[in-house]
C-alpha positions as CSV (number, residue, x, y, z in Angstrom):
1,X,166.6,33.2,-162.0
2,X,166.4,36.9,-160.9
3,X,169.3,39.2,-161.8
4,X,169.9,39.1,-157.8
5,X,170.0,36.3,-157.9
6,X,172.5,36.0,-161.3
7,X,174.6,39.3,-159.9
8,X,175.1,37.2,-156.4
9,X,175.9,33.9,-158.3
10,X,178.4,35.8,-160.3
11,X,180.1,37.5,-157.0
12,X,180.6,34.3,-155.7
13,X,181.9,32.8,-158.4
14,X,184.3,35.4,-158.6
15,X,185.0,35.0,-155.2
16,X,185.7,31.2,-155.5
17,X,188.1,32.3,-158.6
18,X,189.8,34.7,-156.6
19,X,190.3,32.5,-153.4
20,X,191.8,29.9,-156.0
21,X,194.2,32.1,-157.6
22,X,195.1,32.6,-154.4
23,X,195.8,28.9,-153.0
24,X,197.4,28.7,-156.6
25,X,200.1,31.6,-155.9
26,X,200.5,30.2,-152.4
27,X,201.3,26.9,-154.1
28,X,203.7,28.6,-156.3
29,X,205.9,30.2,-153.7
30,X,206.5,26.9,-152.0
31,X,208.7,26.4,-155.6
32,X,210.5,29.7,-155.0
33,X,213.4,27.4,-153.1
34,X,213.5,25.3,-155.7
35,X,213.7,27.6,-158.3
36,X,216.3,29.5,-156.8
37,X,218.6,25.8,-156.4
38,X,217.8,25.6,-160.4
39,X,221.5,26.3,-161.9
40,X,223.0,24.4,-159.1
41,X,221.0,21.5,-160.2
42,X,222.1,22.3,-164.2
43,X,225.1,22.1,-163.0
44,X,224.6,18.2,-161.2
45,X,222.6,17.0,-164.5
46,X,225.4,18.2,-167.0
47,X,228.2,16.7,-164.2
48,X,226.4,13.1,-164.5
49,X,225.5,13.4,-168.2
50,X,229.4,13.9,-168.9
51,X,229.9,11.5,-166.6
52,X,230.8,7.8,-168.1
53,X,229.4,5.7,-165.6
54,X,226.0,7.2,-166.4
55,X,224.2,5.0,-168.3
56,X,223.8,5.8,-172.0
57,X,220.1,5.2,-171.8
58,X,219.6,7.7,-169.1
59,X,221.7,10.2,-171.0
60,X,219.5,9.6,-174.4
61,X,216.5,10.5,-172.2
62,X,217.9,13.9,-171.9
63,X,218.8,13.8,-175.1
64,X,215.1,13.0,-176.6
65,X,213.8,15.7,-174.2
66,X,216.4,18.2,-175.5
67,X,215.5,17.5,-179.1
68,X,211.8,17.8,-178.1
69,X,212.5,21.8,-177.3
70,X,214.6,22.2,-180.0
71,X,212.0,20.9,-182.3
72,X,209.3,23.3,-182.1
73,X,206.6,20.2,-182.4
74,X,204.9,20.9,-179.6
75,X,202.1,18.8,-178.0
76,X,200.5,22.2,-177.2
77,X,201.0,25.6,-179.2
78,X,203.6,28.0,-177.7
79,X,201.4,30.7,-178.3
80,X,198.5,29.7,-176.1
81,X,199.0,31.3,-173.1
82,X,200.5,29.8,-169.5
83,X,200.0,26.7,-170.6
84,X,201.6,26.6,-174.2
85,X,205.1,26.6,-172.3
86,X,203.6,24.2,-169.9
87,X,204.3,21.1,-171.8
88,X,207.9,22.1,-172.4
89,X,208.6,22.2,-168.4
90,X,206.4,18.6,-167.6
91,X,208.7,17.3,-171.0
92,X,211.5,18.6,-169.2
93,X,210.7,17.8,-166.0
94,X,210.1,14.5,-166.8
95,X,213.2,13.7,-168.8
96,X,215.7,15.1,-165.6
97,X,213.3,12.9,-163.1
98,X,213.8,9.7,-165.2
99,X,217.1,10.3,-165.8
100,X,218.3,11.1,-161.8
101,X,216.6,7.5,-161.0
102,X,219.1,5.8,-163.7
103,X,222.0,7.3,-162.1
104,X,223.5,4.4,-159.3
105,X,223.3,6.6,-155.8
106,X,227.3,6.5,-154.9
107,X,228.1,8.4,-158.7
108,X,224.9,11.0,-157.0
109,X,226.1,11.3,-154.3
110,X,229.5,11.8,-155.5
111,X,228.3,14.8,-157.3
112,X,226.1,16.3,-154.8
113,X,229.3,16.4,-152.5
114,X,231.5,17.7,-155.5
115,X,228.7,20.9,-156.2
116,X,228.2,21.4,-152.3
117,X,224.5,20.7,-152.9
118,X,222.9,19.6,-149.5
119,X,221.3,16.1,-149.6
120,X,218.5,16.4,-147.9
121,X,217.4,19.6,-150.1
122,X,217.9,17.7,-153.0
123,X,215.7,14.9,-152.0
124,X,213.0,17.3,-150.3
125,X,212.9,19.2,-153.9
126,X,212.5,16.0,-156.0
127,X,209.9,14.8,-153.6
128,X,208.4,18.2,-154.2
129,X,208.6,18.0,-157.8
130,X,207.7,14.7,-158.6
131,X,203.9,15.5,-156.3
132,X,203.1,17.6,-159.4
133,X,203.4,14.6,-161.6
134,X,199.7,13.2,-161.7
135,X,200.7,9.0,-160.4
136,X,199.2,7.5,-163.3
137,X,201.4,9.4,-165.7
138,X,204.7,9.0,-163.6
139,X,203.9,5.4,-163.8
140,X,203.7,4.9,-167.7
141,X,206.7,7.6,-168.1
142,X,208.5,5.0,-165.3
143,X,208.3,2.4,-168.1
144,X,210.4,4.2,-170.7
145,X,213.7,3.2,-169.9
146,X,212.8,-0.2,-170.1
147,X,210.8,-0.3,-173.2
148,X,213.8,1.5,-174.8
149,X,216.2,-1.3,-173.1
150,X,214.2,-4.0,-175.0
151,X,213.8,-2.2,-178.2
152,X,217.6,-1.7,-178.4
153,X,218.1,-5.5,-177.5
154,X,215.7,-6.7,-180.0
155,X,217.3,-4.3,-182.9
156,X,221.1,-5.5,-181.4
157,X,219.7,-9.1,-181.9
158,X,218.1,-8.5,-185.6
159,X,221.4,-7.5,-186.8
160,X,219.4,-4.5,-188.4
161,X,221.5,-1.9,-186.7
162,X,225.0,-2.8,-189.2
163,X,222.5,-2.8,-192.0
164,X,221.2,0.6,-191.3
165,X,224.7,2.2,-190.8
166,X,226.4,1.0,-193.8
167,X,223.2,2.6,-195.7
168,X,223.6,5.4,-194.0
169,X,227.4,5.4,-195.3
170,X,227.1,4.8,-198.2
171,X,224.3,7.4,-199.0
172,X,226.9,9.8,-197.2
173,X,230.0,8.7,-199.5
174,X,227.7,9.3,-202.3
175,X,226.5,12.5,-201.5
């Protein structure tokens, strides 16, 4: 190959970088709605997680994801760049997107009134959200509440669960 030829491959590859960065920061403004809707939608996950008739299993999804941040055992290294906080806001993501689908829709829409958030919005920015979510990954993290469901029966059933705790308090009362 001639250095043209090289220099020319090398605009255009710049150019194709360039144009993408460009679709990418175009993509990225459709979230600037969103984003700004973000504490208002804080507000309408801590409402239903204080809430008693949200199930407890949705509430220790939030729960795991919370203790996932707080951990600092990250799937990917905070210190690579962009995408080293990445996995934090899919985890997060995630967690708030499984736990809005366990919560029945009159205590939702109870809430939404309560906060003044607009129905529709909501909907339209889940919808939005959830398209980022590649569908083969939604549809194993869409399994989670259930697998949880049956491990809790089948530990419930083993009568392990009163062994465990009186363990735990007696290594307690010793300590």
């Amino acid at each position: 190959m001639s250095k043209r030829d090289e220099r020319e491959a090398g605009r255009r590859g710049q150019k194709r970088s360039a144009g993408g960065a460009i679709r990418r920061a175009i993509g990225l403004l459709a979230f600037l709605p969103v984003a700004s809707r973000v504490p208002a939608y804080a507000r309408l996950v801590w409402a239903l997680a204080v809430d008693d008739r949200t199930p407890a299993s949705r509430k220790a999804l939030l729960g795991g994801a919370l203790g996932y941040l707080l951990l600092g055992r990250d799937l990917i290294p905070d210190d690579i760049p962009v995408i080293g906080g990445l996995d934090d806001l899919v985890v997060v993501a995630l967690a708030i997107d499984l736990f809005l689908d366990g919560v029945p829709d009159p205590l939702l829409s109870e809430k939404l009134h309560e906060l003044g958030i607009d129905r529709v919005a909501f909907d339209r920015d889940v919808a939005q959200i959830r398209r980022l979510t590649p569908g083969p990954l939604r549809r194993i993290i869409r399994r989670i509440p259930a697998g949880l469901a049956t491990l809790g029966g089948a530990i419930q059933e083993s009568g392990v669960g009163p062994r465990i705790r009186g363990w735990i308090n007696k290594e307690e009362s010793l300590a």
